[in-house]
C-alpha positions in Angstrom: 121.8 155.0 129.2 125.4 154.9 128.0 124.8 153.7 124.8 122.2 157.0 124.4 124.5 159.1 125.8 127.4 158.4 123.9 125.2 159.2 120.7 124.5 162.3 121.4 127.3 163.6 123.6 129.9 161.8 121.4 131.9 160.2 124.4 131.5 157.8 126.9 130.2 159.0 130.2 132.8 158.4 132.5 135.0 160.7 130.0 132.5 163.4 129.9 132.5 163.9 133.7 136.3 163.4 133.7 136.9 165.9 131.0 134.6 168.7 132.6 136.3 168.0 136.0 139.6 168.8 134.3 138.0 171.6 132.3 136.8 172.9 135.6 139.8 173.0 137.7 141.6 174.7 134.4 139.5 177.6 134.5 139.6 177.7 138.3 143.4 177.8 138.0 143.2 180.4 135.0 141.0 182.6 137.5 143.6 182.4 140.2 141.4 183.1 143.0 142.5 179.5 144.7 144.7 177.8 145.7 145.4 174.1 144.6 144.1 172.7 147.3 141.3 174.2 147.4 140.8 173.7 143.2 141.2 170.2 144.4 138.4 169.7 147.4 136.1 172.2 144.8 136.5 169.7 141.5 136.7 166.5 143.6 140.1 165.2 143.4 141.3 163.6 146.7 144.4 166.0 147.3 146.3 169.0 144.9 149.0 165.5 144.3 145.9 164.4 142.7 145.0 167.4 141.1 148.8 167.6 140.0 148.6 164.0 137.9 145.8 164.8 136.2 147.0 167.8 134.6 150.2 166.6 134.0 149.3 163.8 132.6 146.6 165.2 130.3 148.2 168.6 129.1 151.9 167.9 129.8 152.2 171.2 132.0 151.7 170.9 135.8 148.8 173.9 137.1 151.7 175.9 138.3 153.5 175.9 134.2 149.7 176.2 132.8 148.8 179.4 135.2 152.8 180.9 133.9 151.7 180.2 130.4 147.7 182.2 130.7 149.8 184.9 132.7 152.1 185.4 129.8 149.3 185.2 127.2 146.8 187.0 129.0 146.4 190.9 127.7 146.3 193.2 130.2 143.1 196.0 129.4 144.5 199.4 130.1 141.5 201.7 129.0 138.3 199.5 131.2 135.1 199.5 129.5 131.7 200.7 131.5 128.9 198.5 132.6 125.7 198.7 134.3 125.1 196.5 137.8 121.6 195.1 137.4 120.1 192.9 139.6 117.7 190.9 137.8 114.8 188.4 138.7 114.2 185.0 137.7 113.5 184.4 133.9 111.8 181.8 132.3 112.8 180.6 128.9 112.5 177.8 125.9 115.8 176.2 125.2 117.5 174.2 122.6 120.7 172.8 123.5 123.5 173.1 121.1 127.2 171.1 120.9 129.9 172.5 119.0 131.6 175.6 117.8 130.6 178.6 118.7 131.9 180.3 115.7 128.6 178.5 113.8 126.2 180.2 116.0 126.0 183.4 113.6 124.9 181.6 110.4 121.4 181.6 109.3 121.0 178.0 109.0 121.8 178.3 113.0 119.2 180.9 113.2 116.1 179.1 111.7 116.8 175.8 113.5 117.0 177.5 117.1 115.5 180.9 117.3 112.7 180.1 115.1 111.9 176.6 116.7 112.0 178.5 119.9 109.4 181.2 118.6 107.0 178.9 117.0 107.0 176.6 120.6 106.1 179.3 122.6 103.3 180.3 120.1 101.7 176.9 119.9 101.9 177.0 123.9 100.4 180.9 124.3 103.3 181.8 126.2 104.5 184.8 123.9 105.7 187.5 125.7 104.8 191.4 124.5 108.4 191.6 123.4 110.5 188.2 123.3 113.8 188.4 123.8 116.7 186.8 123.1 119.6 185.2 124.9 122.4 182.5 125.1 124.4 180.7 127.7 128.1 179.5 126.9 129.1 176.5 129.2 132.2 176.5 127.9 135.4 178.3 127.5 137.1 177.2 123.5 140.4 178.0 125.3 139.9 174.9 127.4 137.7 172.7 126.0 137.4 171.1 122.8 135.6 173.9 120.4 133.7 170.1 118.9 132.3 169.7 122.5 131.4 173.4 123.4 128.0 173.5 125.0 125.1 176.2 124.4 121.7 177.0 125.1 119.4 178.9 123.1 116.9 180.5 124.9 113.7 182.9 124.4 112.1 184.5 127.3 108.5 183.1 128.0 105.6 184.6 130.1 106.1 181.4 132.5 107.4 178.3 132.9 106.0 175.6 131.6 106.2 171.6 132.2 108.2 169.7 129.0 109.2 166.3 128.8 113.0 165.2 129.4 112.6 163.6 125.7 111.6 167.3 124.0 113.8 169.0 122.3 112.8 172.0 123.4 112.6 172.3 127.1 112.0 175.1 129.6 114.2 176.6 132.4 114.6 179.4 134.8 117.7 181.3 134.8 118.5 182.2 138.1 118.2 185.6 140.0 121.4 187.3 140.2 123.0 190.8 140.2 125.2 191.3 136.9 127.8 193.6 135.5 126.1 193.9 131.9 129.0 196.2 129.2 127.5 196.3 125.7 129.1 195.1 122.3 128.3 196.3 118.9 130.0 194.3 116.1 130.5 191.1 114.4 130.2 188.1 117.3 133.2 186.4 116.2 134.8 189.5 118.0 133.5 188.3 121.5 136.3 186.3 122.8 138.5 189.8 122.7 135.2 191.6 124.5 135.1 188.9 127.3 138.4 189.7 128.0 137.7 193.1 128.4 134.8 192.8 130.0 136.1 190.4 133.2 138.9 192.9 133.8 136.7 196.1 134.0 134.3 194.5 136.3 134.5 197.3 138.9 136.6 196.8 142.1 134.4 196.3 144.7 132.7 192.9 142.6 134.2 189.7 141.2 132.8 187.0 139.5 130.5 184.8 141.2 129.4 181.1 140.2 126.2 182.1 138.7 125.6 181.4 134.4 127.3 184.0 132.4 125.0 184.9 129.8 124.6 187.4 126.4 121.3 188.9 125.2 121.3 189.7 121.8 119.6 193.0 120.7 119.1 192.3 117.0 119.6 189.3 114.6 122.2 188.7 112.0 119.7 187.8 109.5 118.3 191.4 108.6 121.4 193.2 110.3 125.0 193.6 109.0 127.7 192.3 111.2 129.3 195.9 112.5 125.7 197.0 113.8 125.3 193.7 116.2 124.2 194.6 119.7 125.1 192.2 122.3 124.7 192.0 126.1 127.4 190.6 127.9 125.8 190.0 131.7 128.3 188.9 134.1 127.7 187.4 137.1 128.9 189.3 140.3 128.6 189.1 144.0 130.4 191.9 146.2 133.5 191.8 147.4 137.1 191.9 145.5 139.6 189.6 144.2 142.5 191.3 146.1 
């Protein structure tokens, strides 16, 4: 197992888990809803001392420094963007999982290995829907985490779920019910980072973000469109109830 691991994942195991658990408790810290005790017990460190050494020791800037520095950084949005709340149903997809930069996921060698493979899967299986659509889930934030070791899924909606083995490279999975503020973005995707920003601070007043998978849906393909008439779906995850 950790010889097969490492292969793929490019690190040991015991550093993967590590590095998401500090991962973790830097985007907790960035959100600010917490405090660092409660980061702590959430991530799994024994106490916020605990939680204090690893940051320290890993970054060189203790939580308290590292939330300073994001507050300085961090662009405040002065004209908020609209959204629609959805609340959406389970929906069951093909994925490919996908590690490294995000900035590749545009090109069209990306395109033919995922979308493509994806299609030609769920035709073999006769689980084509009317009208497929498209989506992808970020795991990770390239502000935090190595853009090498950024994770992705590529999914296509299905008309069900279907069993695959753990060894497939294409697998199947239901992402979750949830309600979602969902703001449109039309342009080049390598102008997303800017839009997520955006996006998180408009959330209306009464939400705020809950632990659900953030996910885009993308409207059209950059194959056969040119980068300023992209469409993508930004769907947020939300529960009521506001961060202040």
């Amino acid at each position: 197992f950790q010889l097969y691991f490492k292969s793929y994942f490019k690190e040991p195991f015991g550093e993967y888990i590590d590095r998401l658990r500090r991962e973790f408790a830097l985007q907790l810290i960035q959100e600010g809803e917490l405090t660092h005790v409660e980061i702590a017990e959430r991530v799994g460190y024994a106490n916020d001392t605990a939680l204090y050494n690893v940051i320290k020791k890993k970054y060189q800037r203790t939580p308290s420094e590292y939330k300073e520095l994001i507050s300085q950084n961090k662009k405040v949005v002065t004209d908020r963007i609209t959204c629609q709340i959805i609340t959406s149903d389970e929906i069951p997809v093909l994925y490919l999982s996908y590690i490294g930069n995000y900035n590749n996921l545009s090109s069209s060698v990306f395109e033919e290995d995922s979308w493509d493979k994806l299609y030609d899967c769920a035709f073999s299986q006769n689980i084509l829907t009317e009208n497929e659509e498209y989506w992808g889930i970020c795991y990770d934030n390239q502000e935090i985490t190595d853009p090498a070791k950024c994770r992705f899924y590529a999914c296509m909606t299905v008309s069900k779920s279907i069993q695959r083995k753990k060894a497939d490279e294409i697998k199947c999975m239901m992402i979750p019910k949830s309600q979602y503020a969902v703001f449109t973005y039309i342009g080049a995707y390598e102008g997303l980072d800017h839009f997520y920003d955006t996006a998180i601070q408009s959330i209306p007043f009464e939400y705020r973000l809950s632990d659900n998978l953030i996910l885009e849906r993308y409207l059209n393909s950059s194959t056969d469109t040119p980068d300023s008439g992209l469409v993508t779906e930004l769907w947020i995850p939300i529960i009521k109830g506001s961060t202040t």
